[in-house]
Structures are given as C-alpha cells and as structure tokens.
C-alpha positions as CSV (number, residue, x, y, z in Angstrom):
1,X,-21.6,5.6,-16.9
2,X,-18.0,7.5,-17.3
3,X,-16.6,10.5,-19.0
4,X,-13.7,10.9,-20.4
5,X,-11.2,13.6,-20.0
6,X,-7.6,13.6,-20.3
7,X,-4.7,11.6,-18.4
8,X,-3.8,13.8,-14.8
9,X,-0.6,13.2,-13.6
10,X,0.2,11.4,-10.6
11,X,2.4,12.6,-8.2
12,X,5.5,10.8,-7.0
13,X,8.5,11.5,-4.1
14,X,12.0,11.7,-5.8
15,X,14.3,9.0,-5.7
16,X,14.5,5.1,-6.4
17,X,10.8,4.5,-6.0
18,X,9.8,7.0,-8.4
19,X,12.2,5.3,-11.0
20,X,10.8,1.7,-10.3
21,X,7.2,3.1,-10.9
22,X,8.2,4.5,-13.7
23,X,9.7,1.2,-15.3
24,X,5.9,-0.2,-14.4
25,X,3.8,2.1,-16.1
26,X,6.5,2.8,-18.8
27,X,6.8,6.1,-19.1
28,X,10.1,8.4,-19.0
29,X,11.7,9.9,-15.0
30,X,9.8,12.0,-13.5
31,X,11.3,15.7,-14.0
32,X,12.0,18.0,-11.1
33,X,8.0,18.3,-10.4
34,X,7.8,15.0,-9.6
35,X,4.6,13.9,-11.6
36,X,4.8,11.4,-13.6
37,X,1.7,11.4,-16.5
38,X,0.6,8.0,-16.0
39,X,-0.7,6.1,-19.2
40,X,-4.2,5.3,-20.0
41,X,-7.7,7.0,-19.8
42,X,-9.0,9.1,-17.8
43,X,-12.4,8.8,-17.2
44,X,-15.2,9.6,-14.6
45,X,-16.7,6.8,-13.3
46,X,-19.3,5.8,-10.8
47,X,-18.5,4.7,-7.2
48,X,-20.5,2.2,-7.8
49,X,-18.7,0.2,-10.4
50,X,-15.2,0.4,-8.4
51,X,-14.4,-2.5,-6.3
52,X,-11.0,-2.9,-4.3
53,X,-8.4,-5.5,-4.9
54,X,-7.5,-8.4,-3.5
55,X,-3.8,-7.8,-4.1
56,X,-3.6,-4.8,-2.4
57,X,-0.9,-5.5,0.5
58,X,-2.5,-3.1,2.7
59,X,-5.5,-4.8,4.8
60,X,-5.9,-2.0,7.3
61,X,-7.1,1.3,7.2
62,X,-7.6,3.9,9.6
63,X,-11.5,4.8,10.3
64,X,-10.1,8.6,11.5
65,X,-7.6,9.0,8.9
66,X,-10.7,8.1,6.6
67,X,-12.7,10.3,8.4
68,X,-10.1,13.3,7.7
69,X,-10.0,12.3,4.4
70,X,-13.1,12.3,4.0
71,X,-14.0,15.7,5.1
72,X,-11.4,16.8,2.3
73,X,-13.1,15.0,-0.4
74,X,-16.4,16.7,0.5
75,X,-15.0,20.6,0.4
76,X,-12.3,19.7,-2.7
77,X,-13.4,16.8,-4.3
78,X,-11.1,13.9,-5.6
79,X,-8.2,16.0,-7.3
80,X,-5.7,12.9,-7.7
81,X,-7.0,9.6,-9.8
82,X,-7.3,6.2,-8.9
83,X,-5.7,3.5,-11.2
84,X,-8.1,0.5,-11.7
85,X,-7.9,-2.1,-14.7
86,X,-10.7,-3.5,-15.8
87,X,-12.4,-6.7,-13.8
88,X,-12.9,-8.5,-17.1
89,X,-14.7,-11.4,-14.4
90,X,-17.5,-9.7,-12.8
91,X,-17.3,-6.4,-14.9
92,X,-16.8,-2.9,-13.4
93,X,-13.5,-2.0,-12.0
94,X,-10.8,-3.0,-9.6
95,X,-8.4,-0.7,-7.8
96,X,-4.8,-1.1,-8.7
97,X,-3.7,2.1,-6.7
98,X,-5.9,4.4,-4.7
99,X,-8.1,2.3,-1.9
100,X,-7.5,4.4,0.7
101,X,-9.4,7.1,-1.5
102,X,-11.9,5.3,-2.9
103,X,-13.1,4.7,0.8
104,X,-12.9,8.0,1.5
105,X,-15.0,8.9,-1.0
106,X,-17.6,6.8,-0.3
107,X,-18.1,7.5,3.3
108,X,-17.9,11.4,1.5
109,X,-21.2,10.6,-0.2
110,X,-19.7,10.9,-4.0
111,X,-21.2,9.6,-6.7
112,X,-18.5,9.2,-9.1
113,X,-14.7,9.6,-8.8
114,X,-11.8,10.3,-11.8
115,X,-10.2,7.5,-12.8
116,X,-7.1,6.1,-15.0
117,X,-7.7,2.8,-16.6
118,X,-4.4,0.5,-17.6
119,X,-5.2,-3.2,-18.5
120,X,-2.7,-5.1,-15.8
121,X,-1.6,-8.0,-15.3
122,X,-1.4,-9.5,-11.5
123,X,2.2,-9.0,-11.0
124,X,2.0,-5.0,-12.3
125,X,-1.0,-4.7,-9.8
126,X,0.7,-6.1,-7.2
127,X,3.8,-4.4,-7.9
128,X,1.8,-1.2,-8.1
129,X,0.0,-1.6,-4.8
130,X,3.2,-2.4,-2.9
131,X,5.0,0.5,-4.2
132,X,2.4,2.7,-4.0
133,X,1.9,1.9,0.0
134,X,5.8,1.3,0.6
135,X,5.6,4.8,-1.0
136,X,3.3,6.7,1.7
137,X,4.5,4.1,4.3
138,X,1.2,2.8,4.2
139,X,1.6,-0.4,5.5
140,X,2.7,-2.0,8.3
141,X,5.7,-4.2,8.6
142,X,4.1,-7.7,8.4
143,X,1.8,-6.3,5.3
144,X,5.1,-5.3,3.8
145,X,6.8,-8.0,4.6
146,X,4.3,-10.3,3.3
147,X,4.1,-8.3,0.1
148,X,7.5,-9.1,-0.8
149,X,6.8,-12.9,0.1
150,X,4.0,-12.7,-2.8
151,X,6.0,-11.0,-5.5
152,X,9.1,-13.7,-4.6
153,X,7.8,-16.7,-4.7
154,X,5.0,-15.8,-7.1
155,X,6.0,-13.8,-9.7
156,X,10.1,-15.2,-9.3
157,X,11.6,-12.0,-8.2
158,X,15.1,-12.1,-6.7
159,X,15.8,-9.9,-3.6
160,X,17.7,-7.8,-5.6
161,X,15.2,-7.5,-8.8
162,X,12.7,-6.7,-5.7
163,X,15.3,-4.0,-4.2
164,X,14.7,-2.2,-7.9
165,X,11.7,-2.2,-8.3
166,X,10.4,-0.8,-4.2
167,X,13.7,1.2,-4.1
168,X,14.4,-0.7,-0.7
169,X,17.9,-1.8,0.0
170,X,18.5,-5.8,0.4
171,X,18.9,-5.5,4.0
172,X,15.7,-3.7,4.6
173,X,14.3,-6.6,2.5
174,X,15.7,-9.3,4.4
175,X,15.0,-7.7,7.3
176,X,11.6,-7.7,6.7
177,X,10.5,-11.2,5.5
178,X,12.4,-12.3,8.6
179,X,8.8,-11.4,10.4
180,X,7.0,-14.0,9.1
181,X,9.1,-16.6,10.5
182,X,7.2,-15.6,13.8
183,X,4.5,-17.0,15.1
184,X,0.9,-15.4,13.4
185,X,-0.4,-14.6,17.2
186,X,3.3,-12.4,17.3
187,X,2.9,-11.3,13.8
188,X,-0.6,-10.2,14.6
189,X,1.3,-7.9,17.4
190,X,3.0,-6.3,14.7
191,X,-0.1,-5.3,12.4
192,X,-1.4,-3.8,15.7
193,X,1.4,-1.8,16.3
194,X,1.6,-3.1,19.8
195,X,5.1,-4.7,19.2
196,X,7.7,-2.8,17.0
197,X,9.4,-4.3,13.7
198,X,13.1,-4.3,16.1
199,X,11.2,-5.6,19.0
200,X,10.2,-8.4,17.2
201,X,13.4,-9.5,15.0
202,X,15.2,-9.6,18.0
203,X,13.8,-12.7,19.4
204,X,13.7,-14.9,16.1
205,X,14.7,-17.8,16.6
206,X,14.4,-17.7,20.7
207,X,12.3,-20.0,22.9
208,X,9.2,-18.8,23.9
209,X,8.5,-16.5,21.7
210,X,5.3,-15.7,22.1
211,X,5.8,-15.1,25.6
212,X,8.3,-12.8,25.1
213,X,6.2,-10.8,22.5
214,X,4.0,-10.6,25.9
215,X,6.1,-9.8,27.6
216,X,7.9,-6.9,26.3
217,X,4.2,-5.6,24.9
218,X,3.5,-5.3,28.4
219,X,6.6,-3.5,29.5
220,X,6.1,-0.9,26.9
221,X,2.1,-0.3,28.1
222,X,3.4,0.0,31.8
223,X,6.0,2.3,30.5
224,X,3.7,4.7,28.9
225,X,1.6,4.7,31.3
226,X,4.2,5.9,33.6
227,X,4.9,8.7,31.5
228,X,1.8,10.1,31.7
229,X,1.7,9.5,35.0
C-alpha cells in the first residue's frame, strides 16, 4: 500500500555530475543549493514491495557502514527518497538509485520507506546507478570500470558521450576499463581492495601477472604490519 505526498528533492555535489544527472531526469541545473527536484511521484511504499536492481554497478556493501546507517534510519527515519520504476515483470518495485538505503532500512526494522517513481528505461537505470555511485565514490574500481564496459558496448556510448554524462575525464575512463584486461583472480584483488587501481595498471600487459598481483599484495601486508610494529 503507498501514500502519496509530494516530489522531495534530491541532493547533488556541484559540478559536471550534477549537470549529467540532470540531462537524465530532465530537469533544469541545480541552483546554488544543490537539489535538484527530481520528476515523478512521491509515494510511501512498503519495504516489502522494493526489490534491488540487477543493473546497479555496485555489488558490495559494507555490513558496518550498513550498520551505521542503520542506526540513523532508526532515530531519523529515511529523509532522502529512493528512485525505483516500476517492475512491470514480477510487480512491485525495483531500485534505480538508493540500495545502499533500502538495506539499511531493512536491517532498521522499517516498514515502509519514501519513494520517487520514474518509468525507466535500462540505459537511464543504468546510467542513474553509475552516476549515482561514481557520485559518492561508491564503487570500487573494477565495479566502475565494468559499468562503463556495460553502457559502451550496450547502450553504444562513445568515451566521450560517457565522459558527459559521469563527469569523468577520458583519461580517467580509459584508465579504468584498462582493469578488465586483467586476469578475474587480479581483478578480484581490486574489488577487495587488497591491490590498488595504480598497482594494478602498472603491470598490464606484463608476464606473470598474477604473480605479481601476489606479489606486491604481499609487500604491502608485510609493510603494514611493520608500521604497527
């Protein structure tokens, strides 16, 4: 069951990737406040009839950040509004922007959250996702990375259509789809955060490479644990 109440606005950072979001949901620039009131209705809607998207770039999600989260939810409530679209398959909801909330809320015990409702199409959700993560540095390199993959050779953007749109310069672009010409096991490094983004680049293209991913993961453990030492 939902309620409906009037469109909040969502807040965005100033800058390129405010602009591109903008161009998505269709609405004028931000002002100097930096919300932007998003299109569509607001409504309250059951956790229960929210389900998350399988075009969201971001697969991980931290259990204490949720936890924090959380903790907030249950003294303030949800103030900020996910964006869902309709699931016009299995009826219900799915998340376009807001995951990381929605599991908040659930592991805050509420019953129903505010949400904006667009009708999107699977480029705009995955456009929205990406931005939205890119945004709050959400993701980790090889998410990132593969989320620009998906919207090129998917949806037909060009590097410099994508550069728009995520407010990302082309080198940071290129830079980043060069991870997933490394081996999964080396990528898999990456999404742990054991091996860094510039760790990694560096030996594209070299022999060995997943023993040096070992390699220089295990330099960096023995030299933290020399620091605190």
């Amino acid at each position: 069951m939902s309620h409906n109440t009037p469109a909040a606005p969502i807040p965005l950072h100033k800058g390129r990737l405010g602009r591109g979001l903008a161009s998505l949901i269709g609405e004028q620039q931000p002002q100097a406040d930096s919300y932007l009131p998003v299109q569509g209705e607001q409504r309250l809607i059951s956790i229960a009839e929210i389900r998350p998207s399988g075009l969201n770039p971001r697969k991980r999600f931290s259990d204490e950040e949720l936890n924090e989260l959380a903790d907030s939810l249950r003294a303030k409530g949800l103030v900020q509004p996910i964006l869902c679209r309709p699931d016009k398959q299995r009826g219900g909801y799915e998340i376009v922007a807001g995951e990381r909330r929605w599991r908040a809320a659930q592991r805050a015990s509420l019953h129903n959250v505010p949400v904006i409702v667009r009708d999107l199409t699977d480029q705009e959700v995955l456009e929205l996702a990406l931005i939205e993560n890119v945004q709050r540095s959400d993701l980790n390199p090889v998410e990132e990375a593969a989320a620009y993959q998906e919207l090129i050779e998917k949806h037909s953007y060009t590097q410099e259509r994508l550069s728009e749109v995520v407010g990302k310069s082309r080198s940071h672009l290129a830079n980043m789809l060069r991870l997933l010409k490394l081996p999964v096991e080396v990528q898999a490094l990456v999404r742990e955060g054991k091996l860094s983004a510039g760790a990694a680049r560096a030996i594209i293209g070299q022999k060995n490479v997943d023993t040096l991913a070992g390699e220089i993961v295990a330099k960096v453990s023995t030299c933290a644990r020399s620091r605190r030492w």
